[in-house]
ZAMARGU-4260 file (C-alpha; in steps of 0.2 Angstrom, whole numbers, plus 5000, padded with zeros to 4 digits):
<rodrens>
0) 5468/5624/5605 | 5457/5620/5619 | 5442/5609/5618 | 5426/5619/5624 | 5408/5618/5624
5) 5410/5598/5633 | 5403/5591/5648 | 5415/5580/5655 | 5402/5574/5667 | 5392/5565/5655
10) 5391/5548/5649 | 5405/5546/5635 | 5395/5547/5619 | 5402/5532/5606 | 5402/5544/5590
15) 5415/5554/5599 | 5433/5550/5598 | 5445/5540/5613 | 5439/5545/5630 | 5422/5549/5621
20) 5431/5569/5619 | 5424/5577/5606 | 5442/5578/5595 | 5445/5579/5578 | 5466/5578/5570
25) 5463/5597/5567 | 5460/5602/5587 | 5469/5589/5595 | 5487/5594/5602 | 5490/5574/5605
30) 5488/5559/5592 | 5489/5541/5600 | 5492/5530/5584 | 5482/5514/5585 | 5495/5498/5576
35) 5485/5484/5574 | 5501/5472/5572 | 5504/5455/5580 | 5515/5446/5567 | 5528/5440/5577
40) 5519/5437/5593 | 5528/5420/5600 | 5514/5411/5611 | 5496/5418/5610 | 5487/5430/5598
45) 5474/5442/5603 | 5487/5460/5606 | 5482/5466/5587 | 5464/5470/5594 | 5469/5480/5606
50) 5468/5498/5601 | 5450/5493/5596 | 5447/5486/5614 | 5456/5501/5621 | 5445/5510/5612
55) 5430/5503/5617 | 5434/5504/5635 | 5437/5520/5634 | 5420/5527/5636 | 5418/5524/5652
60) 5435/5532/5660 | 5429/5547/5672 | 5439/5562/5665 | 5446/5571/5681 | 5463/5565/5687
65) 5469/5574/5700 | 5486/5573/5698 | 5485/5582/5682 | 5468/5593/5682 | 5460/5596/5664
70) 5472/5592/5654 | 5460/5581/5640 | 5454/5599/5636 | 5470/5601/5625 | 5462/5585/5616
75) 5466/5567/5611 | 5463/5560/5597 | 5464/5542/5587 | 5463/5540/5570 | 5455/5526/5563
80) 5469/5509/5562 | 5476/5510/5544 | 5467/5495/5532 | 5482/5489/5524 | 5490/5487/5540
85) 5476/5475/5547 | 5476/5465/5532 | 5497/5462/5531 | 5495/5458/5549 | 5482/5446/5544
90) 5492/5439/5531 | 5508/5438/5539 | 5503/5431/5554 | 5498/5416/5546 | 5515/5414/5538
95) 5522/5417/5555 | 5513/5404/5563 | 5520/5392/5550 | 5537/5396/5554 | 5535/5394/5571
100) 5527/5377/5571 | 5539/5371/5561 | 5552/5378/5573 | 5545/5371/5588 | 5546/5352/5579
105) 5564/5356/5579 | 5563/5361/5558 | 5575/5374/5552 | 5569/5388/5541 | 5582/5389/5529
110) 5580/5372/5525 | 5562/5373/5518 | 5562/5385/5504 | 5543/5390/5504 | 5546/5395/5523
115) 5561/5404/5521 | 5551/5415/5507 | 5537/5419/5522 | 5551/5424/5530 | 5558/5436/5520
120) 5540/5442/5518 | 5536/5445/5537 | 5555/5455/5538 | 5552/5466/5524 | 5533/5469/5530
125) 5540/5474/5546 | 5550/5487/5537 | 5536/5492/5527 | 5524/5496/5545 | 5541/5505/5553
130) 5541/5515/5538 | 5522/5520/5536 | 5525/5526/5557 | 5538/5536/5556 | 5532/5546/5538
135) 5514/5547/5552 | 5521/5553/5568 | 5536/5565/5556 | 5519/5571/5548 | 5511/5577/5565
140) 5525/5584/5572 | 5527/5595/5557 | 5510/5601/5562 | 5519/5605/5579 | 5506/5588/5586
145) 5512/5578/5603 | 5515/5557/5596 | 5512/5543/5605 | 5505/5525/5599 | 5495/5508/5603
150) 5500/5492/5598 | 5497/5479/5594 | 5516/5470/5600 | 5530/5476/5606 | 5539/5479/5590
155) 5526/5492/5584 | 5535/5507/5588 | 5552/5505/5581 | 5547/5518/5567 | 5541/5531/5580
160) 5555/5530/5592 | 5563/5534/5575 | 5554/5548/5573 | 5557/5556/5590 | 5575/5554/5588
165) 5576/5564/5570 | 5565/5575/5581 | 5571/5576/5596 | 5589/5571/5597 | 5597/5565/5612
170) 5584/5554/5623 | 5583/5539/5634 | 5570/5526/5635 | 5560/5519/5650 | 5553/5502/5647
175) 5541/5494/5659 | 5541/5475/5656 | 5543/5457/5660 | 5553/5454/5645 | 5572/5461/5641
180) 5567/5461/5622 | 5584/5460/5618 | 5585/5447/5606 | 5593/5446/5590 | 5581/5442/5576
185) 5571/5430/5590 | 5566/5415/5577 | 5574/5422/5563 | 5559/5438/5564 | 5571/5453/5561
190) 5560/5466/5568 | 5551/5450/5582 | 5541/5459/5596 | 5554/5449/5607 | 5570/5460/5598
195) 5562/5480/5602 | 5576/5486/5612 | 5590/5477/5604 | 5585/5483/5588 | 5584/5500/5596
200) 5600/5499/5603 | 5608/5495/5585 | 5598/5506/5573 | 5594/5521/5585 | 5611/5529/5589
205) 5604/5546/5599 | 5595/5532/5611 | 5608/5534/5624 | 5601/5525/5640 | 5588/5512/5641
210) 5582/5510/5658 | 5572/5494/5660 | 5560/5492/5675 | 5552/5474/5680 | 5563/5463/5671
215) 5557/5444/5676 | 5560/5436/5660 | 5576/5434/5649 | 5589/5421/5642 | 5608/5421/5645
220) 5611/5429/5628 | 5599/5445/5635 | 5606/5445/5653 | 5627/5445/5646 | 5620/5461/5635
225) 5613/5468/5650 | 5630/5468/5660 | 5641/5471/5646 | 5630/5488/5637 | 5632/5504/5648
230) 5619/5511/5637 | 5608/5497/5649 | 5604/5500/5666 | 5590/5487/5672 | 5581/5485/5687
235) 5577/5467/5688 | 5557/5462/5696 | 5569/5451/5709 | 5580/5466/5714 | 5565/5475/5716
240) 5555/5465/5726 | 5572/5460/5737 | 5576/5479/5741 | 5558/5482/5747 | 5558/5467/5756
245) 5571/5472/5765 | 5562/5490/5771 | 5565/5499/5755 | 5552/5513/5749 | 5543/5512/5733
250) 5549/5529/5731 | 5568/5527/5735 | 5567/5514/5720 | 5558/5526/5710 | 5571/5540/5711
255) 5585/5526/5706 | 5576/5524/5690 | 5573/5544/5687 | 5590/5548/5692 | 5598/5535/5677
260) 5586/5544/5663 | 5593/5559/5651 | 5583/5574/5651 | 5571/5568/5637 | 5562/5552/5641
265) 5551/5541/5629 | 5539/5530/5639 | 5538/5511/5634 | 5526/5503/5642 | 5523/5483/5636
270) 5504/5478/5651 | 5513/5464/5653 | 5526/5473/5665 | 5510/5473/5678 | 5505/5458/5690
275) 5496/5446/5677 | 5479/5448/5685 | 5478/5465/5679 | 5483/5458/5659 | 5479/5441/5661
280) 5476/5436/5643 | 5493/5445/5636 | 5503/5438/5624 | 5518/5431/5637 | 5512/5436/5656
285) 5523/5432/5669 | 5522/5430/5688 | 5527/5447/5697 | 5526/5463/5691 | 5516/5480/5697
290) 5503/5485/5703 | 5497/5500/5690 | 5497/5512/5704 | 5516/5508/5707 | 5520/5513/5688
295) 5508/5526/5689 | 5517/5533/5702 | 5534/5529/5694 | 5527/5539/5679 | 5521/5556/5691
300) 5539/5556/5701 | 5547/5556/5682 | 5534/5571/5680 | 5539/5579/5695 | 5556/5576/5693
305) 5557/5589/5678 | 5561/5577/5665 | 5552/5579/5647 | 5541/5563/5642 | 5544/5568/5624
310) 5535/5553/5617 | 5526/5535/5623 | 5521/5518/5618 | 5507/5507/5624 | 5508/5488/5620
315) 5504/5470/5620 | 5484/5473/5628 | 5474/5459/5622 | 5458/5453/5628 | 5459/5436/5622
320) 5446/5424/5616 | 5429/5432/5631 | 5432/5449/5630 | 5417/5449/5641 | 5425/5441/5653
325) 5443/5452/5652 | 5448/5466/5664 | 5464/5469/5650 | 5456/5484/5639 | 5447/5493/5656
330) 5465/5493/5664 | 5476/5496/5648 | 5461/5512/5643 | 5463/5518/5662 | 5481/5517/5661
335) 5484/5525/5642 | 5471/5538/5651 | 5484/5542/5664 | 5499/5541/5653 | 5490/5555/5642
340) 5487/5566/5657 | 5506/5566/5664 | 5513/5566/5645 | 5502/5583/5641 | 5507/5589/5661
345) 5525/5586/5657 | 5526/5596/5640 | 5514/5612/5646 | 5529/5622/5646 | 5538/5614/5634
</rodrens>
């Protein structure tokens, strides 16, 4: 279905949908699910709020990429976030901030029965929110619907990459990052934002190559993991920045990273991959990163290259305390914008 009967040169009209397009679920080809979920966030809160800053932002995008000409009109759209998930986030959070206080005064969870009880609480919720994302996305792609999602953390789309997996089969994963996320159960949270790709690894057997891109961040545990899996190939943010300083294209690195990806490609995109003046008030920035022109680009070569982006992800944009003051939902809009273009582009003939 095309979306018809819209000027995309007119100011984005608020009672629309994302992008201020005129969309409903019935005559949208692609649904961003919005995960208001920050349970296990490990140093500053704010990312829950992000698909409703997103949103916001989101009026104001100018609609005409030229890399990937009209491509809106096959529609976008974004349910409302699910009430119960805002209110266990709510809940949960507070348990999870006792647990890490506790842990941070060098307390051990298992010896405080009350705790340990919050524990278990926030391990099965986080069960409960993967489950209620994959029975969504499983429910639009039997209506033959394009997924992809907003967080919220990084452990939000565990139930989709679920999904595409009993959907898809065989795929590979590109993460942009600063963080390996390769913990097990980082501070005893099962499903912690900081354990995403380990837990993909172990529960997601048709994942067969994570490619990680950015990488600045990671304990020795994570980095043993990285040499040891040949289901890993990572391309560290030093490694990076050492090949082009010594006369290296952006594009040479660019293919490297294409050419290690399977044929189907699912897009994990955590802002705080990106130079932390462009998501300064993310949950863990990190000096380094990208540009969002570099990944932009990294995303268009992946296009061009032939490879399917059969699903994507979105996480970790907050806007802190001033949203006023934060350039974090205008760059994580512009960039879900782009990410909605190419994913569209790259399944036209799909």
């Amino acid at each position: 279905m095309t979306i018809t009967n819209f000027d995309p040169n007119s100011i984005g009209i608020a009672s629309n949908n994302i992008f201020g397009l005129p969309t409903t679920e019935e005559n949208a080809r692609l649904m961003i699910i919005p995960i208001p979920w920050e349970v296990t966030v490990s140093y500053r809160n704010g990312t829950a709020r992000g698909p409703e800053k997103i949103l916001e932002a989101s009026y104001q995008i100018d609609l005409c990429d030229a890399d990937a000409m009209n491509f809106w009109q096959q529609g976008y759209y974004m349910p409302e976030p699910d009430r119960e998930i805002v209110k266990k986030n709510d809940f949960l959070r507070h348990c999870a901030e006792l647990i890490i206080s506790n842990l941070s005064e060098g307390g051990m969870t298992c010896d405080n029965a009350q705790l340990q009880k919050k524990l278990e609480a926030i391990n099965s919720g986080s069960l409960e929110l993967q489950q209620r994302i994959y029975d969504q996305a499983m429910a639009y792609y039997k209506k033959d619907k394009l997924v992809a999602l907003v967080g919220g953390d990084h452990s939000t789309p565990l139930g989709l990459m679920k999904a595409v997996a009993d959907t898809f089969g065989e795929f590979g994963i590109l993460q942009i990052d600063a963080h390996a996320d390769l913990r097990k159960a980082y501070e005893g949270f099962t499903y912690s934002h900081a354990s995403i790709m380990y837990n993909v690894l172990q529960e997601i057997p048709k994942m067969c190559k994570l490619v990680q891109v950015g990488i600045r961040d990671f304990c020795d545990e994570e980095y043993e993991l990285i040499q040891s899996n040949d289901r890993i190939k990572t391309f560290f943010d030093h490694d990076i920045k050492e090949r082009q300083f010594e006369g290296e294209t952006w594009k040479q690195i660019c293919d490297d990273i294409i050419a290690q990806l399977p044929q189907n490609v699912y897009i994990s995109f955590d802002i705080d991959g990106l130079d932390p003046k462009l998501c300064k008030n993310t949950g863990t920035p990190v000096q380094g990163g990208f540009e969002a022109e570099q990944i932009q680009y990294l995303f268009k070569k992946l296009v061009d290259s032939g490879k399917r982006i059969i699903a994507f992800d979105l996480n970790e944009v907050s806007c802190g305390e001033d949203s006023l003051d934060s350039i974090d939902a205008n760059v994580g809009a512009r960039i879900l914008y782009r990410m909605c273009n190419l994913f569209m582009k790259s399944n036209t003939h799909a």
